[in-house]
C-alpha positions as CSV (number, residue, x, y, z in Angstrom):
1,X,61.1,-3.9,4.3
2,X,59.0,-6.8,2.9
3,X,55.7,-5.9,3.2
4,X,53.7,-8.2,5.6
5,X,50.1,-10.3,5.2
6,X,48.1,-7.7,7.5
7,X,44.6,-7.6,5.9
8,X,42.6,-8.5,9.2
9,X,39.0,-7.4,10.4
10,X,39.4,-4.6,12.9
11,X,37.3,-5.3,16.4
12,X,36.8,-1.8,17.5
13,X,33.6,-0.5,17.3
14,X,33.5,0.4,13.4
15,X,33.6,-3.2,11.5
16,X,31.4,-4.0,14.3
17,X,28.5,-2.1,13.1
18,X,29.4,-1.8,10.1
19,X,29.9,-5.4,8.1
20,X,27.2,-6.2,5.4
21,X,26.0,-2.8,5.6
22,X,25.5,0.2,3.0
23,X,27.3,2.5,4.2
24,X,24.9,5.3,4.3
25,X,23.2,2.8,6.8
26,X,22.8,3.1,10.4
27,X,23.1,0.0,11.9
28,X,20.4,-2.1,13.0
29,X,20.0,-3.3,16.7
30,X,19.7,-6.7,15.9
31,X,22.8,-6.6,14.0
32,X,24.8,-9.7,15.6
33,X,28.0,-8.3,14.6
34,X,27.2,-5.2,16.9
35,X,27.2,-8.0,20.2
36,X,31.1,-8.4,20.1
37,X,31.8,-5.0,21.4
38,X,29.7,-5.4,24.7
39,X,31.2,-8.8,24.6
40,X,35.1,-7.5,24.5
41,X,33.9,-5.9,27.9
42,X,32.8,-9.1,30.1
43,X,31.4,-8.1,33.2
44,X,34.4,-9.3,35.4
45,X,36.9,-6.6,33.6
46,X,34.2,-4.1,33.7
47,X,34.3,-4.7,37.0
48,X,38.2,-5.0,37.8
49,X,38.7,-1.5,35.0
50,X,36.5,0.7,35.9
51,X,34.5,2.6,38.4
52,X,31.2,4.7,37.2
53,X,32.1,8.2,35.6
54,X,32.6,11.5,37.3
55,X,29.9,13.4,36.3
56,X,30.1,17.3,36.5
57,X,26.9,19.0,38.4
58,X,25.6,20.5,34.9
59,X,26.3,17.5,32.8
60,X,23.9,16.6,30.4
61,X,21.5,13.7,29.6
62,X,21.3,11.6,27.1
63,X,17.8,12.9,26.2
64,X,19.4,15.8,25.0
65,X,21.4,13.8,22.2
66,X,19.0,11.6,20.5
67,X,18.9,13.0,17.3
68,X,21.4,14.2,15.2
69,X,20.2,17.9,13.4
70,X,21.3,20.5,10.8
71,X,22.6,22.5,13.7
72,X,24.6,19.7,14.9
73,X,26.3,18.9,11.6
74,X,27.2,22.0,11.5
75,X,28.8,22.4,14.8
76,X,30.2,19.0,14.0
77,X,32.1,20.3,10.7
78,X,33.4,23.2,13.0
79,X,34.5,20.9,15.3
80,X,36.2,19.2,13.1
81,X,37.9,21.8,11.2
82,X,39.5,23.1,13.8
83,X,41.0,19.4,14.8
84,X,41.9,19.3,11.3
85,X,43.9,22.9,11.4
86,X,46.2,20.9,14.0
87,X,46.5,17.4,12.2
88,X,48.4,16.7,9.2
89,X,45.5,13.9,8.9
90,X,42.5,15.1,6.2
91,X,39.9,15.5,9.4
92,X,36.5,16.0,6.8
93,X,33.3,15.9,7.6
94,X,30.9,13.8,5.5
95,X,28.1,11.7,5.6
96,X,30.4,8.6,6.2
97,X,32.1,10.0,8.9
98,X,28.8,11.5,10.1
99,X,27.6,7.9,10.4
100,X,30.2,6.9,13.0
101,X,29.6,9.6,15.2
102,X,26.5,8.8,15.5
103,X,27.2,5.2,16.4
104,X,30.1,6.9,18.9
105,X,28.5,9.5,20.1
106,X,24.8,8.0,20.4
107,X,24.9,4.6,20.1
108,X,27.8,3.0,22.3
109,X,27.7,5.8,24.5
110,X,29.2,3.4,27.6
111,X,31.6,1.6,25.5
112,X,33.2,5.3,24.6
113,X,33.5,6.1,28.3
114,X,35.2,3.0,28.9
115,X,37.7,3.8,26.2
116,X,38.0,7.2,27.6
117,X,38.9,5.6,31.0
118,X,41.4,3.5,29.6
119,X,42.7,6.1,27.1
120,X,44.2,7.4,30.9
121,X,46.1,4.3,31.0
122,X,47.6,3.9,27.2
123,X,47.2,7.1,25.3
124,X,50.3,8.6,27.2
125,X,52.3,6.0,26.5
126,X,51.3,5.6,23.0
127,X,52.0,8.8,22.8
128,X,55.6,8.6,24.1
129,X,56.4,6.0,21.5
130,X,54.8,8.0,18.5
131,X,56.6,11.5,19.3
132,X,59.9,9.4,19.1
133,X,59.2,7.9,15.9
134,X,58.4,11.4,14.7
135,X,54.9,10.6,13.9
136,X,51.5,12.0,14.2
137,X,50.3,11.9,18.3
138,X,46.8,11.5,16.5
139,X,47.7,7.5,15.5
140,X,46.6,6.6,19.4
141,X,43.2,7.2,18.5
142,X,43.7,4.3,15.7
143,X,43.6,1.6,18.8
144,X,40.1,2.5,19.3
145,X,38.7,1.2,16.4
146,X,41.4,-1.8,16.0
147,X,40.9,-3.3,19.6
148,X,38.3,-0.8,21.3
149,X,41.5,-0.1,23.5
150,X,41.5,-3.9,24.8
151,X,45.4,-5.3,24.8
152,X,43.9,-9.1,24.7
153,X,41.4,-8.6,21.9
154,X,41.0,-11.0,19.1
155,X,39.3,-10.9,15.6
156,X,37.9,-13.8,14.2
157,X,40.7,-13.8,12.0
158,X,43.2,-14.0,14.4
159,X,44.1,-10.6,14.7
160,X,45.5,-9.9,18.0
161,X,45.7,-6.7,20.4
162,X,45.9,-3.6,20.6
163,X,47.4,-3.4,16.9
164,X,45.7,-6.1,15.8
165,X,48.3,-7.5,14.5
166,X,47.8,-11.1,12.4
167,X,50.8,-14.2,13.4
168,X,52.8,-13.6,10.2
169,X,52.8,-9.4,10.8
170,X,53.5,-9.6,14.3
171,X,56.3,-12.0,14.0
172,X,57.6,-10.2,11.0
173,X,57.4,-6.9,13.4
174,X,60.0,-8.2,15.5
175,X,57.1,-9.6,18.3
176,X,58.1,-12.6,20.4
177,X,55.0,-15.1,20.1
178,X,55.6,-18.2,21.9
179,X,53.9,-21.0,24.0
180,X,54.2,-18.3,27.1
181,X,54.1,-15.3,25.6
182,X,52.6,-13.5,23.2
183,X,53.8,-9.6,22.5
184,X,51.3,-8.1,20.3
185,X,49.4,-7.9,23.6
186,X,52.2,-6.6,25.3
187,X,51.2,-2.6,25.1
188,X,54.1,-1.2,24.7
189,X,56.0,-3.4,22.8
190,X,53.1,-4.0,20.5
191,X,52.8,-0.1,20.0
192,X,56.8,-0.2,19.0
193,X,56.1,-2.2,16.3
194,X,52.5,-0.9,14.9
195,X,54.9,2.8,15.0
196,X,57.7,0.9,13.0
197,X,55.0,0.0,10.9
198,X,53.1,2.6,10.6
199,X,56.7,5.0,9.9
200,X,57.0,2.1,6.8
201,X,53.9,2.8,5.2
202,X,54.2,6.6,5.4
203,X,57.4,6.5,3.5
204,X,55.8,4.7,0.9
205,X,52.4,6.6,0.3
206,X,53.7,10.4,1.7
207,X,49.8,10.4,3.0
208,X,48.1,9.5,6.3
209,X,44.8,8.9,4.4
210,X,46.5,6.3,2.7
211,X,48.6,5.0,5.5
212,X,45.4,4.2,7.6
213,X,44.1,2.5,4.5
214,X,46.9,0.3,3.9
215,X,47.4,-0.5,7.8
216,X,43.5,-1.8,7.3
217,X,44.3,-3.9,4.1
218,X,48.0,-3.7,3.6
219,X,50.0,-1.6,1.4
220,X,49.7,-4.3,-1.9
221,X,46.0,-3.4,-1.8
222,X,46.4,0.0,-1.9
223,X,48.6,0.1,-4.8
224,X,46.3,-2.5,-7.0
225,X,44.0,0.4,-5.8
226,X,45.4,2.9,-7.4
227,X,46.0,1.4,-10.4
228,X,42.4,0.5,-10.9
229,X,41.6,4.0,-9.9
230,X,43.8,5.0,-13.1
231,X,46.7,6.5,-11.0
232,X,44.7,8.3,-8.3
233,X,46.6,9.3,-5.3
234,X,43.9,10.1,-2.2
235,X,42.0,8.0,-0.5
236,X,38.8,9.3,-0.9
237,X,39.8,9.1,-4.9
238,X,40.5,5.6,-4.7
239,X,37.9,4.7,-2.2
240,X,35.7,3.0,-4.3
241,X,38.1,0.5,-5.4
242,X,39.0,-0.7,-1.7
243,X,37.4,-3.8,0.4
244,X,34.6,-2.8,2.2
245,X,36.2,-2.8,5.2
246,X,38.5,-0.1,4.6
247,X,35.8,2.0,2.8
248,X,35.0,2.2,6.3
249,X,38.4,2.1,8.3
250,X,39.1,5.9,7.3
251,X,35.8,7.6,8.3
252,X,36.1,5.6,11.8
253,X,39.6,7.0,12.8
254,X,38.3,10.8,11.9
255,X,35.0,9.9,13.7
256,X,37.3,8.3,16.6
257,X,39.2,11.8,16.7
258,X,36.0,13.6,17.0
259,X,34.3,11.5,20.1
260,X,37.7,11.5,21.8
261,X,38.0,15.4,22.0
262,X,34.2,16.2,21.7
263,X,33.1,13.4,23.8
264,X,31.7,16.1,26.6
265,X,30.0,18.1,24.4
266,X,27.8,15.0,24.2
267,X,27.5,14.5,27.4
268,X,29.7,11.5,27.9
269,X,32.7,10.9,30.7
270,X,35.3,8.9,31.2
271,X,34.4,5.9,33.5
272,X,37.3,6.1,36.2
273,X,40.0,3.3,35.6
274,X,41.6,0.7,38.2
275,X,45.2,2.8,37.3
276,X,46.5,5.5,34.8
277,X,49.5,5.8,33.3
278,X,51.0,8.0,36.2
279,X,50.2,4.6,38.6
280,X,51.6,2.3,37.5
281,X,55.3,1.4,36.1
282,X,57.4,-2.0,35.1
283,X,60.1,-4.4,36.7
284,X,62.2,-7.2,35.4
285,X,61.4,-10.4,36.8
286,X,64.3,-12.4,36.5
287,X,63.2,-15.9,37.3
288,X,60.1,-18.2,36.4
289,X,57.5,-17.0,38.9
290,X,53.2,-17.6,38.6
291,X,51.2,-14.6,38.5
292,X,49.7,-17.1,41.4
293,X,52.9,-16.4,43.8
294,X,53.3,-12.8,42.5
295,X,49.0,-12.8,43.9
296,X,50.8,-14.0,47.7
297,X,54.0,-12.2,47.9
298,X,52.6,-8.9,46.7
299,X,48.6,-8.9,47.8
300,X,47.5,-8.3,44.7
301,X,44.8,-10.6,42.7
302,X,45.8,-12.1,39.8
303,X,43.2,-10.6,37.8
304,X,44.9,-7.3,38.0
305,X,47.8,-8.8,36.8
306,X,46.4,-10.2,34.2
307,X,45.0,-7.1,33.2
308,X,48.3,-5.5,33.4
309,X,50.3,-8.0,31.6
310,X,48.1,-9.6,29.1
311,X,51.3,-10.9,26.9
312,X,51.4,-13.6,29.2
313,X,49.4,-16.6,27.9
314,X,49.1,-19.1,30.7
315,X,50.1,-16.8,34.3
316,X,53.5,-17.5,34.3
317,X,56.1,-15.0,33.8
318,X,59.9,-17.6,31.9
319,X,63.1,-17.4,32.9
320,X,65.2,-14.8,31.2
321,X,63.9,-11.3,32.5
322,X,60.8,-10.0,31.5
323,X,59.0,-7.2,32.4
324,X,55.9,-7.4,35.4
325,X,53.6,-4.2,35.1
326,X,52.6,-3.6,38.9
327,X,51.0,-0.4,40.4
328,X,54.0,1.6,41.8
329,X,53.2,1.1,45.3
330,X,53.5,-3.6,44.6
331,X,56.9,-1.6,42.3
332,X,58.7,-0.8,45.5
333,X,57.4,-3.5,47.6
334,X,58.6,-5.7,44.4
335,X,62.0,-3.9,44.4
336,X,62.6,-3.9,48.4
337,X,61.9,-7.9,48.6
338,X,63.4,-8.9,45.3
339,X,66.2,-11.4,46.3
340,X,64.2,-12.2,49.5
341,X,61.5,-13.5,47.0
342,X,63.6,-15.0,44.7
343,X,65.2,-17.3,47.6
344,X,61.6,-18.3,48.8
345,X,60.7,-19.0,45.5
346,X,63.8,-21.1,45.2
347,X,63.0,-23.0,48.7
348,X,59.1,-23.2,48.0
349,X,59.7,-24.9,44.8
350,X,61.6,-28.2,46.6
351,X,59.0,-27.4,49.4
352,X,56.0,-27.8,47.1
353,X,57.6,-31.0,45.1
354,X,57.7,-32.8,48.6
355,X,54.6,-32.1,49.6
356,X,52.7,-33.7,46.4
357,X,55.2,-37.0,45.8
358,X,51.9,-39.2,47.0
359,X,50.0,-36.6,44.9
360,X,48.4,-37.7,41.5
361,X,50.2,-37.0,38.4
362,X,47.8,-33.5,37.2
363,X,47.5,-32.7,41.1
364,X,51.4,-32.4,41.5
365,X,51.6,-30.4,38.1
366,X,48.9,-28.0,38.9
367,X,50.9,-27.3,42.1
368,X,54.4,-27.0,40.4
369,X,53.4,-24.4,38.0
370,X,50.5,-23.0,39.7
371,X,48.0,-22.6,36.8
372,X,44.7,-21.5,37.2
373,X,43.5,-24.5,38.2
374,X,43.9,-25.3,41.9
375,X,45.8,-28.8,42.9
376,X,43.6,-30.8,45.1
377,X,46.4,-31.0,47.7
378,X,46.7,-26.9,48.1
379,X,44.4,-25.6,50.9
380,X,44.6,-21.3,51.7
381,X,44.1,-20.2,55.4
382,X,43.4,-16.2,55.8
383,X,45.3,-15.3,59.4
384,X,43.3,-13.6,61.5
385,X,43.8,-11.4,64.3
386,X,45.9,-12.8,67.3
387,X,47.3,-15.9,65.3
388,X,50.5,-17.4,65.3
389,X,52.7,-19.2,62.9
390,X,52.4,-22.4,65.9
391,X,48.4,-21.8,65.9
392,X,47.9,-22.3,62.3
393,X,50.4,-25.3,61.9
394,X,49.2,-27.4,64.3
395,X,45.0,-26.9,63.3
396,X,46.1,-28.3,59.7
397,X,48.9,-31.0,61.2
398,X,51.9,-29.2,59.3
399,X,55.5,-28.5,60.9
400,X,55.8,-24.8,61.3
401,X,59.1,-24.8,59.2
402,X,57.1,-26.1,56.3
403,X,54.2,-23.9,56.7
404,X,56.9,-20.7,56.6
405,X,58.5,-22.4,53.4
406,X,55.6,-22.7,51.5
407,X,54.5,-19.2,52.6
408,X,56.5,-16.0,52.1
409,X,55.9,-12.7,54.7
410,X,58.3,-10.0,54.4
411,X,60.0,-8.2,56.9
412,X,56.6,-7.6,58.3
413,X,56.2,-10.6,59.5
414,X,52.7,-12.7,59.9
415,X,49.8,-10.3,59.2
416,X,46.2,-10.1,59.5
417,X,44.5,-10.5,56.7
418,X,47.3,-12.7,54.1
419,X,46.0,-15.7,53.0
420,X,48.7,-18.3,53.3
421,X,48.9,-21.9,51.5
422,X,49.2,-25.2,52.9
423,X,50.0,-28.3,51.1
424,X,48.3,-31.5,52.2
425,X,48.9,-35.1,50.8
């Protein structure tokens, strides 16, 4: 396997704090770096993610965690021995690692319970993936210091994902990146590919140490590494001769390991997510559809689906069959509709090019693909109680066979509540 260009700047909450820094420093809160990790989390997917934590009657306060101590190193190197006991990964304590629990454990203490909220979403399935590649179920906790467990996140590099895989790697991986789509966000293909990856690099180095080092800066590095280390074989021998950047990538994923086990012994809990793993579940779509019709036929907003399908770039899912993640109730509702969807899709499409012939040019296109931007021409009606198809076509001045074309129902029929769209010229 050639080895790919995959030396990028991780975005979790490590390089973060840590870039330009000694590294027996504790970052500074007016570190600008330290602003892109409350950035990843914009307040509308704060929102659309998560509900506040569930707090247990005896939890404590943050006042009881404000300082690190003797004692708690020492609990702390207990802790971490025993993790270690069940992890072929080298789980030390030191005053590197020490450094990035206290940014975990004290500093972002509501970015970690947001990762612990969508750890119910991703870790199982990570999981899953790393069990069949025969590697170590540990490697989920690496996504929280590449992407802070955000499927669309992006260094300033380029770096892309979960994985945080660079263009050349991710193409080289096997990942489609198109126009349309782009599968290093995909979540679970992505995670193929970084365990492919990751299952390359261990049967080159034979160490984890050094496989987390040379996912951080590539495997090249970590041999010139070595050699300038005059032959060492660890990565705490050869530390000193790496980037900066991974000086620091290997402390993170052991401090990562501790929070994510430990994180209640610090009083922190997982904020409650939109949907775990158990709740949700994926379909082939087998026609071009907007995540804008998927919004009507299934009531569902097309933020959630964005959330749940980040591969796609601009809210439309090509032709060719590709997977739709949906909760599993919109799976069945999905399933039980499909080819009654597909032919209203099919009618609505000639339906919708009719209605915007006297349209401008960026009107009509905006209604043929259905981007994010709203045509001019396309007005939505919520039906309330006691309304008819008749009653709602005539107060707009549309047919009643073109307002049911443009506007699919299910076997339920016209409901209270749906939000239908008219096309006007």
């Amino acid at each position: 396997m050639k080895e790919p260009r995959c030396f990028r700047y991780f975005v979790g909450l490590s390089i973060l704090f840590y870039s330009c820094l000694g590294f027996s420093q504790i970052p500074s809160n007016s570190n600008p770096i330290a602003d892109l990790l409350d950035s990843l989390y914009s307040e509308r997917i704060a929102m659309l993610e998560f509900s506040k934590p569930l707090m247990p009657k005896n939890a404590r306060t943050i006042s009881e965690f404000d300082t690190i101590t003797k004692d708690d190193e020492t609990l702390f190197t207990s802790r971490l021995a025993k993790l270690d006991a069940e992890s072929p990964f080298d789980l030390v304590y030191n005053n590197y690692v020490k450094n990035f629990i206290n940014l975990y454990a004290y500093r972002k203490r509501d970015a970690v319970s947001r990762m612990m909220g969508i750890s119910q979403l991703y870790y199982p399935m990570f999981e899953e993936v790393f069990d069949r590649y025969q590697l170590p179920v540990e490697l989920k906790h690496l996504a929280v210091i590449e992407s802070a467990l955000i499927p669309y996140a992006r260094s300033r590099v380029g770096a892309t994902g979960l994985w945080q895989f660079m263009y050349p790697t991710g193409k080289h991986l096997g990942l489609r990146i198109n126009s349309y789509i782009d599968e290093r966000c995909d979540p679970y293909k992505s995670t193929v590919a970084a365990a492919q990856y990751l299952k390359y690099l261990y049967d080159i180095f034979k160490d984890w140490q050094m496989v987390l080092a040379a996912y951080n800066a590539g495997p090249g590095t970590i041999s010139r590494a070595i050699r300038r280390s005059g032959g060492k074989k660890t990565y705490w021998e050869i530390r000193p001769y790496l980037p900066q950047e991974t000086q620091s990538y290997v402390p993170a994923f052991i401090a990562a390991n501790y929070i994510m086990n430990h994180a209640a012994d610090h009083g922190i809990y997982p904020s409650v997510p939109r949907k775990n793993y158990l709740q949700v579940d994926t379909v082939v779509v087998k026609q071009e559809m907007t995540f804008d019709q998927l919004s009507q036929v299934l009531d569902v907003s097309v933020e959630e689906l964005e959330y749940f399908n980040p591969q796609y770039r601009k809210q439309i899912i090509p032709n060719g069959g590709h997977p739709l993640c949906l909760s599993n109730q919109k799976i069945a509702q999905f399933i039980s509709n499909e080819t009654e969807i597909y032919t209203f899709f099919q009618t609505n499409k000639s339906s919708i090019d009719s209605a915007n012939v006297n349209a401008p040019i960026e009107s009509t296109q905006n209604a043929n693909k259905t981007t994010k931007h709203k045509s001019k021409s396309r007005i939505f009606h919520v039906v309330k109680r006691g309304e008819t198809w008749a009653m709602i076509a005539k107060r707009y001045n549309v047919s009643v066979s073109k307002l049911k074309s443009w506007n699919y129902v299910g076997k339920k029929g016209l409901q209270n509540g749906k939000r239908l769209i008219i096309y006007k010229s």
